[in-house]
Backbone bond lengths (Angstrom), bond angles and torsions (degrees), N, CA, C in turn:
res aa  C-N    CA-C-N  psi(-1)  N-CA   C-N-CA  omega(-1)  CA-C   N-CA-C  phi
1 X - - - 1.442 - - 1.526 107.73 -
2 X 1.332 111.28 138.69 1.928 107.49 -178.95 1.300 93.52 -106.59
3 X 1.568 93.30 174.80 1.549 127.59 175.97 1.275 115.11 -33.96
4 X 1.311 118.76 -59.01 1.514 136.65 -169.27 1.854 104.05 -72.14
5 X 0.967 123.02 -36.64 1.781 111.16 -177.97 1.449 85.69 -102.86
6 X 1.429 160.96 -35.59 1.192 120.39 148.38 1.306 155.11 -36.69
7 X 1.517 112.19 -19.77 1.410 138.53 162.80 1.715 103.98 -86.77
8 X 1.240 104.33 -33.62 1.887 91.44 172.89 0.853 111.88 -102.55
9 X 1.529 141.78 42.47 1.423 152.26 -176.13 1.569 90.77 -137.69
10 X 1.716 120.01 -50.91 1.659 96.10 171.00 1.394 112.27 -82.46
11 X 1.371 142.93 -8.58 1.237 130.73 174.47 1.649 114.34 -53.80
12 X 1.461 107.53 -42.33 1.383 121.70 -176.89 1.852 121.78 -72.94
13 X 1.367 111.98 -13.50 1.548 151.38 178.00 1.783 91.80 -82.82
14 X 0.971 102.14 -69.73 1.676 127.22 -144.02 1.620 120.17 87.62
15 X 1.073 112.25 54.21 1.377 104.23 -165.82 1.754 89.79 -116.52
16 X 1.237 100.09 105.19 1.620 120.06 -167.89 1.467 98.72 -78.03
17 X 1.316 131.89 -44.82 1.234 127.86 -173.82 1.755 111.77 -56.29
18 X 1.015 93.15 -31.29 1.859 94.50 -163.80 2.061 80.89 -91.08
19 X 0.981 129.77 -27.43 1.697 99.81 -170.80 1.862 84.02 -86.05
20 X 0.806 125.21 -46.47 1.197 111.05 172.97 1.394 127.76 -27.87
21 X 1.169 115.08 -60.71 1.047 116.43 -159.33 2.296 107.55 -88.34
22 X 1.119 106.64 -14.63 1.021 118.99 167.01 1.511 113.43 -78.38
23 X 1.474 130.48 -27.95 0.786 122.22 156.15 1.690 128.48 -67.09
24 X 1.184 98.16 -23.40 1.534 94.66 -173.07 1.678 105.97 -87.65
25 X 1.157 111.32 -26.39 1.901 119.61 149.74 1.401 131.48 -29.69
26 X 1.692 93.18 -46.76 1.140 104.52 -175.28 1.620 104.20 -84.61
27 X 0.740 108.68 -44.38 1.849 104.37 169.23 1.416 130.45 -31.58
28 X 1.936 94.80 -71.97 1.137 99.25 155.10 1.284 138.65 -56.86
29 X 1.283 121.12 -3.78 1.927 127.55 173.02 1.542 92.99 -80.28
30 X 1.391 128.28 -51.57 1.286 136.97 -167.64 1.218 107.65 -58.73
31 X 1.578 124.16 -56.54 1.587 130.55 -164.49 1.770 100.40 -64.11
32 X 1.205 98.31 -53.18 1.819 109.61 171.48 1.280 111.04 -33.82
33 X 1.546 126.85 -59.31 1.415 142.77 -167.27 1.230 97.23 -50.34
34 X 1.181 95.15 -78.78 1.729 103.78 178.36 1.403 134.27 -38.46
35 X 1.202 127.18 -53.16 0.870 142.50 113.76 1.796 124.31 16.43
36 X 1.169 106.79 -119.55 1.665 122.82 178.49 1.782 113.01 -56.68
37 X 1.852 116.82 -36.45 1.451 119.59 -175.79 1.318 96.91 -90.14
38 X 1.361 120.49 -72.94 1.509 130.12 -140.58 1.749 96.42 -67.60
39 X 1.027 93.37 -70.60 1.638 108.84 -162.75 1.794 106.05 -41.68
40 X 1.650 119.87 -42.57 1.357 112.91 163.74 1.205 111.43 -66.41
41 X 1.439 127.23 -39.21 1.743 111.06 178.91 1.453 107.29 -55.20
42 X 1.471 140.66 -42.15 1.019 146.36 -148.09 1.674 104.52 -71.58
43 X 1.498 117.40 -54.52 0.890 139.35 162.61 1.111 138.38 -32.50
44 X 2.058 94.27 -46.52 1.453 106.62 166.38 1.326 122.95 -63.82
45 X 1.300 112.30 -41.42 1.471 142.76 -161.09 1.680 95.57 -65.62
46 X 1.787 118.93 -51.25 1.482 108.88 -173.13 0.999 119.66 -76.05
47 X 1.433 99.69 -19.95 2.280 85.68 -176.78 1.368 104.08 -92.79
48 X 1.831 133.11 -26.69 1.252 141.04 178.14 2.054 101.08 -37.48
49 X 1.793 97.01 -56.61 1.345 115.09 175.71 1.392 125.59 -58.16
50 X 1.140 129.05 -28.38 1.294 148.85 -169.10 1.997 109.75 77.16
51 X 1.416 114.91 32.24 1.452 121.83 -165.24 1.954 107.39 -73.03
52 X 1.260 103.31 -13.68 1.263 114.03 -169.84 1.684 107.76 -50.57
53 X 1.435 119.40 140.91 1.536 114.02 173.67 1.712 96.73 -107.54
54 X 1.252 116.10 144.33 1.095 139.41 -176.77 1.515 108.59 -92.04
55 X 1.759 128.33 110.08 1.390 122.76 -175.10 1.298 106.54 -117.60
């Protein structure tokens, strides 16, 4: 069972703690992403390009 029908399994409960807290999971999966994947691809991508500004 994932994240997402566990949070719509307590929505239907009302069990606020568990969508809560699945939401805040999901954040932290997101901030991580960004984080550890994106932000090195990004990185890779500007100097690969030569996009860098020189200060």
């Amino acid at each position: 069972m994932g994240l997402g029908v566990r949070i719509f399994d307590a929505m239907e409960s009302l069990n606020s703690e568990v969508i809560y807290g699945g939401i805040i999971i999901i954040g932290f999966l997101g901030f991580a992403m960004e984080r550890l994947v994106l932000r090195s691809l990004e990185v890779a991508t500007v100097q690969r390009w030569g996009m860098l500004r020189e200060l």
